[in-house]
N, C-alpha and C positions, 0 to 999 in steps of 0.2 A: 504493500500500500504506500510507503514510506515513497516508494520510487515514482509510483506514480502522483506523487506530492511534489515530488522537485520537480518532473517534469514539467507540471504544471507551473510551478515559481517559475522557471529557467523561460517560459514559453510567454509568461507576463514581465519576465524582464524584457528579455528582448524587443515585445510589441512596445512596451515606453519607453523603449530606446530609440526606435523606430519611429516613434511620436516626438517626443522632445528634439530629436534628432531634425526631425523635420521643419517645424515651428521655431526652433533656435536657428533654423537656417533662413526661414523669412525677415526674421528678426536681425541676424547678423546683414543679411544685403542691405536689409531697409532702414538699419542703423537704429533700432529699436521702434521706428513709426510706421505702421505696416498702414499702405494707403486702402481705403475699404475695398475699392475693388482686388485689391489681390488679398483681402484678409478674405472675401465673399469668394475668390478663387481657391485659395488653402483651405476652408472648411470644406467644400464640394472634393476639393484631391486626395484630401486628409486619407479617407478608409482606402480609395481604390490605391492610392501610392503604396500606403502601407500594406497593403497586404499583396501587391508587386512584389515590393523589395522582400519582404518575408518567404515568398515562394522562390524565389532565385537564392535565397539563402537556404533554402532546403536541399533544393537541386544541387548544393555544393554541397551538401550536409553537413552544415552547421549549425543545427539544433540537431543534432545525434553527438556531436561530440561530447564527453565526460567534460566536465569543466577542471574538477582536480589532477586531470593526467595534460592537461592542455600544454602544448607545446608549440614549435617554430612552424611545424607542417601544418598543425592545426591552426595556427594564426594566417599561415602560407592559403589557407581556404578562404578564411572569413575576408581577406585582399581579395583574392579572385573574385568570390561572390560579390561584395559592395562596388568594386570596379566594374562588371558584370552588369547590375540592376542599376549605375548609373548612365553608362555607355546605352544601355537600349533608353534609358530616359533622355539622354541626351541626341539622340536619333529622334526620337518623335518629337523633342522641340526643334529641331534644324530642320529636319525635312519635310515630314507631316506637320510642320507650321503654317506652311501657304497652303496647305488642303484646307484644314480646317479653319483658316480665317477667311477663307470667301465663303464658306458657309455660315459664317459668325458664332462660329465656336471658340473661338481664341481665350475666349476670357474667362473660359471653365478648363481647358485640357491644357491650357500652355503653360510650363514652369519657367520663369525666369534662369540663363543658363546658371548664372551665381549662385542661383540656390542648389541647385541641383547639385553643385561643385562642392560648396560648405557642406551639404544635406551628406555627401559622401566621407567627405573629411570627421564629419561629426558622427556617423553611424560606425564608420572602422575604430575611431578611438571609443564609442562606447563600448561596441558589441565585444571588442578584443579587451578591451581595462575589465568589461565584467570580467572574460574569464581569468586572467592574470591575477586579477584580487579574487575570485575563489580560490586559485591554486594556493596563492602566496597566505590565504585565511587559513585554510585544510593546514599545510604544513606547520603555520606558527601554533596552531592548536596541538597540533601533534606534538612538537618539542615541551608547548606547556602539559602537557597530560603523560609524556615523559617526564620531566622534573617531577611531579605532582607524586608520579608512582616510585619515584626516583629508581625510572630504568636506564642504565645505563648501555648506553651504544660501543661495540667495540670502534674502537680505530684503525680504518684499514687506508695503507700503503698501495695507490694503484700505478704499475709501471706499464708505462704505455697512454699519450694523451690523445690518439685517436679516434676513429671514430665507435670503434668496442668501446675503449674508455671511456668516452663521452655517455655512451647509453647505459652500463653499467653506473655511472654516477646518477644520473637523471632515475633509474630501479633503483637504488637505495636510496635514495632523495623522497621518494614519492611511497617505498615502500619501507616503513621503521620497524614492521614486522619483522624483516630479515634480520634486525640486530648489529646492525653493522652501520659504520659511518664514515665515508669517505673525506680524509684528511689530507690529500693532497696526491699531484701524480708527480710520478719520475718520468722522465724522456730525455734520452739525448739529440734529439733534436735541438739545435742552436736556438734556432728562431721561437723553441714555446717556451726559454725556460723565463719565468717570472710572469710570462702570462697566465688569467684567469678565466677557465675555463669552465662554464655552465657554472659556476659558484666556487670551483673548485679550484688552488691556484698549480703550476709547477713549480716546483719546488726542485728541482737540479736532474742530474742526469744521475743513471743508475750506477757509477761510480761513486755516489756517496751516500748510497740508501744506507748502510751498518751509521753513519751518521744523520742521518734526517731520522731513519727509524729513532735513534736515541732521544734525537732533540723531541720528537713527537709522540715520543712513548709508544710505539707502535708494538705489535707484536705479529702482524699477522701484515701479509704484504702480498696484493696480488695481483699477476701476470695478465694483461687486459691488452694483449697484442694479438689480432684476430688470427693472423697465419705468422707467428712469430717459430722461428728454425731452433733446429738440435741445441748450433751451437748457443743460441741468445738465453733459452728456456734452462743452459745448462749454466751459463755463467750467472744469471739471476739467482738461480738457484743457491749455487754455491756463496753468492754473497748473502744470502740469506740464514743459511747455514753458518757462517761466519760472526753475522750479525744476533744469531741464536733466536730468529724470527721464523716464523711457520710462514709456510711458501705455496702461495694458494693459485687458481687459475681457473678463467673463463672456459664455457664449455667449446668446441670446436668447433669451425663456423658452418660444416656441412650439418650437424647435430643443431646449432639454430635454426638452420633453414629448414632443414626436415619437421620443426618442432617439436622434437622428441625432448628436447630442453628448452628454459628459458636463459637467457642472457645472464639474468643474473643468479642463475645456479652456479653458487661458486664453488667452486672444491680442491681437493689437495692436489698436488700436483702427481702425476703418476709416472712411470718406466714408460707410457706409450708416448707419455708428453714429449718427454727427451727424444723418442726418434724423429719428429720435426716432421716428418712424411706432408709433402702436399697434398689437401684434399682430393679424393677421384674424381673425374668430370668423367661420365658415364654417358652413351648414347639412351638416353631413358626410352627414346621408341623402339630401336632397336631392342632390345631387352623386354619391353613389352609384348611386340610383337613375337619374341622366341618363346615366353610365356606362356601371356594371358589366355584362357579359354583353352589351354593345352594342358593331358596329364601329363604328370613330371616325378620321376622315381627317384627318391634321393638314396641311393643304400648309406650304410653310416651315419644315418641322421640323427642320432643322438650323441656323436662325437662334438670335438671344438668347432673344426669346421662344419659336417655337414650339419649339425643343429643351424650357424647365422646361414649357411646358404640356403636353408628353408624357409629361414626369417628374412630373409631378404626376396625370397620367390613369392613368396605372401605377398610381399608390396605389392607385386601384378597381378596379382590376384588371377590365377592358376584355376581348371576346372576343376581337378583333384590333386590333391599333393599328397604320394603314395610316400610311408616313414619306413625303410629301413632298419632293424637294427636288430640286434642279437641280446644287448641287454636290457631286462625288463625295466628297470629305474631309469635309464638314458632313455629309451622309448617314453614312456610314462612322463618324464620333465617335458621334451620338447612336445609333446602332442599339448602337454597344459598350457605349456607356455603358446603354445599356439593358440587355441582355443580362446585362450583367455583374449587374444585381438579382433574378436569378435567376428570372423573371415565370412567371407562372403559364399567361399567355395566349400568342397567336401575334403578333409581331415582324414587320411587312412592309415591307423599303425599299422603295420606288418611287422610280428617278430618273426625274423628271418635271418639266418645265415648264411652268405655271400657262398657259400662253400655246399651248400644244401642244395642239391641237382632239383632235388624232384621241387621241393618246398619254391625253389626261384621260380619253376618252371610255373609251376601254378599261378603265381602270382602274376606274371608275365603276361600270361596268356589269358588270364582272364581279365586285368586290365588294360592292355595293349599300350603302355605307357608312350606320347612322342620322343619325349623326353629323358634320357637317364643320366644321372650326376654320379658318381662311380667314388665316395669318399673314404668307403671301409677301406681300413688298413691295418697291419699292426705296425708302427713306428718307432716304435721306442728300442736305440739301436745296442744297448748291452744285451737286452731282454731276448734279443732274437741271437746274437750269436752265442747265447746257449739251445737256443730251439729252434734250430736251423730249420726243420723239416715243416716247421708251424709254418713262417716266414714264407717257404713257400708256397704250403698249401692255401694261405688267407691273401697272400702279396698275387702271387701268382697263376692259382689255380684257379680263387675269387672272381681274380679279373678276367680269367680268358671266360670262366662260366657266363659272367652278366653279360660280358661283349658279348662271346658267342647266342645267347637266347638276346639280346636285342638285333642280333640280328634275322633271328628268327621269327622274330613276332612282327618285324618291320619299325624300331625304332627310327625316328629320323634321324637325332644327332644324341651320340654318346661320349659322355665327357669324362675323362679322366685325369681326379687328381692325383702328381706325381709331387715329388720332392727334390731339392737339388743332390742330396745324397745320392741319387742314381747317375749324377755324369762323375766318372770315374770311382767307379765303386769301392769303398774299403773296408764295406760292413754288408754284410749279409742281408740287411734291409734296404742298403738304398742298391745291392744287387738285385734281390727279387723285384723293385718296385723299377728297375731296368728293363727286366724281362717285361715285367709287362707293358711299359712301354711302347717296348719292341712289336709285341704282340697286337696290343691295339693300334698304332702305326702303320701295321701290314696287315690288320681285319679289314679295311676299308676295300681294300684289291680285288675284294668277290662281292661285296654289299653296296646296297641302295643306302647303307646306314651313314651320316657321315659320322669319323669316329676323330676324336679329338683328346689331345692331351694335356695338362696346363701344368706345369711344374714351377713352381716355387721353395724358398727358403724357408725357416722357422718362422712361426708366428707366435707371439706374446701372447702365454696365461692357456696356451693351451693344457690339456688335461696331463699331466706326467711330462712337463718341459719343464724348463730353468727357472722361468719366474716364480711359479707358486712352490717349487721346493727351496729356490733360494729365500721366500716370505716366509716360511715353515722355520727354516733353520735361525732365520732373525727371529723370530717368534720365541721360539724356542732361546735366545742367549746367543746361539752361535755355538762353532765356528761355521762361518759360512765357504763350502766346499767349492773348489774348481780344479778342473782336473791340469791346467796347463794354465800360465801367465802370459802364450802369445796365441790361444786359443782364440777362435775369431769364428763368427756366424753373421749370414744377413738376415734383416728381422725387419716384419711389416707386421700392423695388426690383423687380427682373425676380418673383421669386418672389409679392410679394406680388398686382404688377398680374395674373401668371396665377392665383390664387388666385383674384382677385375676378373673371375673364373667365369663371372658373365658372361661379359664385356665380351672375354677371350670365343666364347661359345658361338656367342651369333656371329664372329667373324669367320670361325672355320668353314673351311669346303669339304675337309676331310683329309686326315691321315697328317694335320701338324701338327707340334709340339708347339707349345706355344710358352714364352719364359716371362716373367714377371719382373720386372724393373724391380731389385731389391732395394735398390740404393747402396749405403756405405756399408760396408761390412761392421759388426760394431766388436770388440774384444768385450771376451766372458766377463774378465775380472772388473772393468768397467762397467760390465752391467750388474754384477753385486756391488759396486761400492755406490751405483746411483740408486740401488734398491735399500742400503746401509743408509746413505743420508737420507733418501727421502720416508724413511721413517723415524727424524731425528736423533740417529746415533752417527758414530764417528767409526769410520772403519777404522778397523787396528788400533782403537780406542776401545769402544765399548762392545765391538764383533770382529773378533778375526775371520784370517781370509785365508784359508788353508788348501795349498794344494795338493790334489792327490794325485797326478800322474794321470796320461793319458789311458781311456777304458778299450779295450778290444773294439776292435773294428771303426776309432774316430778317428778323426783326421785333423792337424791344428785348422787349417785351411779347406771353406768348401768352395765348391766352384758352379756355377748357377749353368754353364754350356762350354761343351767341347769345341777345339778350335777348328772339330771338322764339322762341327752344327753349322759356323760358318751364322749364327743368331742374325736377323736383320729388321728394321725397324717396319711396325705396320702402320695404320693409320689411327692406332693409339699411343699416344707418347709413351706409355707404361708397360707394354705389350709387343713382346719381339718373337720371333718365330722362327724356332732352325729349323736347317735346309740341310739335313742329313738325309740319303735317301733311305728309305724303309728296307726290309729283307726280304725278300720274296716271302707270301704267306704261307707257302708250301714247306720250306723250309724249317719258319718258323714253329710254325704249327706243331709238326713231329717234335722237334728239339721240347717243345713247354709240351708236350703227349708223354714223352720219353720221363724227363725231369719229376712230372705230378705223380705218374705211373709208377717210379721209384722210392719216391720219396720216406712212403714209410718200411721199407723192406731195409732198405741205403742208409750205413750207418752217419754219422757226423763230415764225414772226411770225404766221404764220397757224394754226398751233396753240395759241398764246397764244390769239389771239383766240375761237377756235373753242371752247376751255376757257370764257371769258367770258363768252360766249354762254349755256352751263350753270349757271355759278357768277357772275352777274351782280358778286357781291362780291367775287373774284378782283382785285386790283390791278396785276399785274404785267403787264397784257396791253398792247402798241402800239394807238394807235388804230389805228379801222379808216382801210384806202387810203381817198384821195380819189378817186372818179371823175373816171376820162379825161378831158381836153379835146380837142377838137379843135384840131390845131394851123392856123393861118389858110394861106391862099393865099401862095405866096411872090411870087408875080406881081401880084398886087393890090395896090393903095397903100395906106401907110398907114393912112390917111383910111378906108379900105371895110375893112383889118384890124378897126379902133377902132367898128365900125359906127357 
C-alpha cells in the first residue's frame, strides 16, 4: 500500500512542478505583470500544456524512476524529456503560428517563445532538484538512524577509480545494509590522484596503500578493477599482505553481465583471481544453434567438468539433457542442482558406466542422443600407474565404446574431452587418454558422425587436483606438499575451459583436435604460497612448503601440442587446432581391439608395453622381455655347453 502512496506523492509532485513551472514562467517574461490577455491565454493552456509535458515525461520514463537510487543516466532522461516536450512546443509556436492566427486562434494556443524557454529551464531544475533532494534526504536519514543504533560501517580501501569503482561506490552509498563504507580509492593513474570522485576522493597510487590503509585505519581493501591481470591482482595482493589488510575483490565482469552476481558482491580474493585469464567472448548463436531443441549426452556429468558443461548446456536450453555417471551422489548433486534452475527442458539421470556395453547401448538407442560430450575419465595420474589395466579399460575402452555406438545410433557431433598429458606421454593416463584420441581422430573415416577432440590443461578446484588438497593441508597446519620446486602446469578455470569445449564443438567438421589457449604456464610452489597468503598466513612462516620428489609417471614440464601437430590458429583467439594426420581407422581399430582384449589377462608390464606399441612416445613402458634361451644339457661338458 505504502508504494502505492509514494507513487501517488511523486505523481503530485511533479504535476506542481509542472504548474509553478509554468506560471513562474509567465511571470518571469512579463517581469511579474502578466497582461490579461495572456493571463486569459495561461489559464485556457494551463491543463492541456501540463498534461503535454507530463506524457512526454512518461515516454522517457521519468515517473518510473526510484527517486532514492537517482542518478547521472536518470537525470541524462529527465534532459531529454523537458528538451523533448519543449522543442514540439516550440514547433507549434513557429510554425502552426500562421495557421492558427488566420483563423483567430492565436490568443488561446500560442505560447510566447520566452516562456516556453524559462517554462523548460524551470521544469528541469525542479523535476531533477526533487529527485536529488530525495536521494541526498534517504541517505542523510540513513547515516542519522546509523549513529542512533550506533552501527558502525567498516572502512573499505577501493583500488581502482574507474568505472567498476565508480559503481561499486554509488552500491555502498545507496546500500548501508552491506556494512561497508567506502573511504577513498587508490589509482595510479596520474591524472585522478587528489580528484573527487562520486563523493569519494583518490587518495595516491597503490604504492602507498600499507600507508593510506594506516592513516585511514583501514582493514579491508578492495580490488574494483573490472579486467585487472595476474600480475596487478598479485602485486595488490601482496601489499596487502604486507600491510596485514584483508584483500577483497569485485565479482568478474562476465558474472555481472550474466547477472549471476551483483557488482557489489564483494569477496575475498581467490587462486582463480591470480590467473588474470580474459573473459571468453563466445559465438552465443553458434552455441545455440548446436544446442537448443537438441538431445545432448553428457557421460561424466557428475565430475568437475562435465557437471559446468551441463550447466552451461542448460543456458540453451536443450530438449533433453541425458546425465551420465557411475556414481550415485555425483549423479544425485548435479540433476538437483539442475533442477533447482527451474529448466524448461527434460532432466535425465542415467546411472551408467562408460564401460557397460549392453547398459550404453540401451541408452543410446532409445534416446538417439544429436549430441554426445565424452567427459568420463579416470585422471588422476599416480592413481593409474598402479592400475594400469583400469586406465585402460575406462580411458580407452570407455571411449572407443561411446564413439563406436554414436556412431551407430547416428550421433551428429561427438566430442571428446582430452588432456595435455597425452602429447608426449609419461604417465599411463595421459597414455591411455592418447589412444583414445587416436581413436576418435580416425572414427570419423567410416561415419556420418563428426567426431571431435578438445584437449586442455589442469583446471582449478577440480575434484582430486592441487587446489583443494593444497586448502586441506593449510586447513589442517601444514606442511603444504609439492613434489618438485621447478614443477610447472597450465591452468584455466573449470567454467571457462567448458565454455570454450563449446565454442570448440560447433567449429569442428570432424576428426580435429582442437587445443585450448592455456596461457602462462604457472609453477606448483607459487600456487601454494598464493593459496598460503590468501588465507592470511605466511609461507614458511606459519605453513611450510615441503617437497617430496617427483610421483611416477609426472613430468616437471607439460606441453599442450606436439611440434608435429604443427597447432594453428582458428577463428577463435582461444582455440587452435592440430594438423597431425589421423591413423588409418583400420589400423587403429585392431591395435585398441588387441590392447582392451588383453588387458585383464596382461600383467602390469605388458600393458605398458602394449600402450607403446600405440603411443611409440609413451616413456614409461619396460623394455620388451628378452627371448628365451635355451638352457644347455646338464650332462654334457662344459666344453660342448660353451660350443
Amino acid at each position: 500500500m505504502s508504494r502505492f502512496v509514494n507513487r501517488g506523492v511523486q505523481l503530485a509532485i511533479d504535476l506542481a512542478i509542472l504548474t509553478v513551472a509554468f506560471w513562474a514562467a509567465f511571470l518571469l517574461r512579463f517581469e511579474g505583470e502578466i497582461p490579461a490577455q495572456m493571463l486569459k491565454r495561461a489559464t485556457f493552456l494551463t491543463p492541456y500544456v501540463i498534461l503535454f509535458q507530463y506524457a512526454v515525461l512518461y515516454l522517457f520514463g521519468v515517473p518510473k524512476q526510484v527517486w532514492r537510487y537517482v542518478a547521472l543516466r536518470e537525470l541524462g532522461e529527465v534532459v531529454k524529456a523537458v528538451l523533448a516536450s519543449a522543442a514540439v512546443l516550440l514547433v507549434v509556436r513557429l510554425v502552426a503560428g500562421a495557421v492558427v492566427r488566420d483563423f483567430g486562434y492565436a490568443q488561446y494556443v500560442l505560447l510566447p517563445v520566452g516562456v516556453i524557454i524559462v517554462d523548460a529551464g524551470l521544469i528541469l531544475f525542479g523535476i531533477a532538484g526533487a529527485r536529488v533532494a530525495r536521494r541526498v534526504q534517504i541517505e542523510r536519514r540513513n547515516t542519522e538512524r546509523r549513529r542512533e543504533k550506533h552501527v558502525t560501517l567498516e572502512p573499505l580501501l577501493l583500488v581502482g577509480a574507474g568505472s567498476a569503482g565508480v559503481g561499486v561506490v554509488k552500491e555502498l552509498l545507496s546500500r548501508p545494509d552491506l556494512g561497508m563504507e567506502p573511504v577513498g580509492f587508490l589509482d595510479d593513474d596520474p591524472l585522478k590522484q587528489d580528484k573527487v570522485i562520486h563523493g569519494v576522493r583518490v587518495l595516491g597510487p597503490t604504492t602507498r596503500l600499507a600507508e593510506i590503509c594506516a592513516e585511514q585505519n583501514v582493514s579491508q581493501v578492495c580490488i574494483t578493477i573490472a579486467s585487472a591481470r595476474r600480475k596487478e591482482i598479485r602485486a595488490i595482493v601482496q601489499r596487502c599482505d604486507e600491510a596485514k589488510v584483508t584483500a577483497k575483490i569485485i565479482p568478474a565482469l562476465s558474472e555481472i553481465v550474466s547477472g549471476r552476481v551483483e557488482l557489489s558482491h564483494i569477496r575475498p580474493v581467490t587462486i582463480e583471481d591470480l590467473l588474470g585469464r580474459e573473459p571468453v567472448v563466445l559465438d552465443q548463436d553458434g552455441i545455440a544453434k548446436f544446442v537448443k531443441g537438441r538431445r545432448v549426452l553428457v557421460t561424466g556429468a557428475g565430475g568437475s567438468i562435465g557437471s559446468e558443461i551441463c550447466r552451461q548446456i542448460a543456458a540453451y536450453e536443450p530438449a533433453e539433457l541425458l546425465l551420465v555417471e557411475r556414481s550415485e551422489f555425483a549423479l544425485f548433486e548435479i540433476e538437483r542442482d539442475l533442477v533447482r534452475r527451474d529448466p524448461s527442458f527434460e532432466i535425465i539421470p542415467c546411472m551408467a558406466d562408460v564401460t557397460d556395453e549392453a547398459r550404453m547401448r540401451a541408452l543410446m538407442t532409445e534416446h538417439r542422443p544429436h549430441v554426445v560430450l565424452h567427459a568420463a575419465a579416470h585422471k588422476h595420474v599416480p592413481m593409474m600407474e598402479r592400475n594400469v589395466g583400469e586406465a585402460i579399460k575406462n580411458n580407452v575402452f570407455g571411449t572407443k565404446l561411446v564413439a563406436d555406438l554414436a556412431d551407430e545410433v547416428g550421433v551428429d557431433c561427438f566430442v571428446m574431452i582430452s588432456t595435455d598429458k597425452a602429447v608426449r606421454p609419461s604417465s599411463v593416463m595421459g597414455a591411455s587418454k592418447r589412444i583414445a584420441e587416436m581413436y576418435v581422430q580416425a572414427r570419423g573415416q567410416t561415419s556420418e558422425t563428426r567426431f571431435v577432440t578438445v584437449r586442455f590443461g589442469n583446471v582449478l578446484g577440480s575434484v582430486g587436483s592441487v587446489v583443494p588438497i593444497f586448502k586441506e593441508q593449510i586447513a589442517r597446519g601444514g606442511p603444504v606438499t609439492v613434489t618438485h620446486p621447478d614443477m610447472q602446469r597450465y591452468f584455466m578455470t573449470i567454467p571457462e575451459a567448458c565454455q570454450l569445449v563449446l565454442q570448440a564443438a560447433t567449429m569442428g567438421a570432424g576428426g580435429e583436435i582442437f587445443i585450448l589457449d592455456m596461457g602462462e604456464p604457472m609453477k606448483i610452489v607459487d600456487l601454494a604460497r598464493d593459496l598460503i597468503q590468501l588465507s592470511g598466513l605466511k609461507p614458511g612462516v606459519d605453513i611450510e612448503i615441503q617437497f617430496t620428489g617427483v610421483r611416477p609417471g609426472e613430468k616437471l614440464f607439460e606441453e599442450i601440442a606436439t611440434d608435429e601437430e604443427h597447432a594453428e590458429k582458428t577463428k577463435h583467439p582461444k582455440i587452435f587446432v592440430g594438423k597431425q594426420q589421423p591413423r588409418r581407422f583400420d589400423e587403429i581399430q585392431n591395435a585398441v581391439t588387441r590392447i582392451v582384449h588383453a588387458t585383464d589377462t596382461a600383467s602390469e608390464a605388458a600393458n605398458r608395453r602394449a600402450i607403446a606399441r600405440i603411443v611409440p612416445e609413451y616413456t614409461g613402458a619396460p623394455p620388451e622381455a628378452p627371448a628365451p634361451v635355451a638352457e644347455p644339457d646338464r650332462h654334457s661338458s662344459p666344453a660342448a655347453a660353451l660350443g
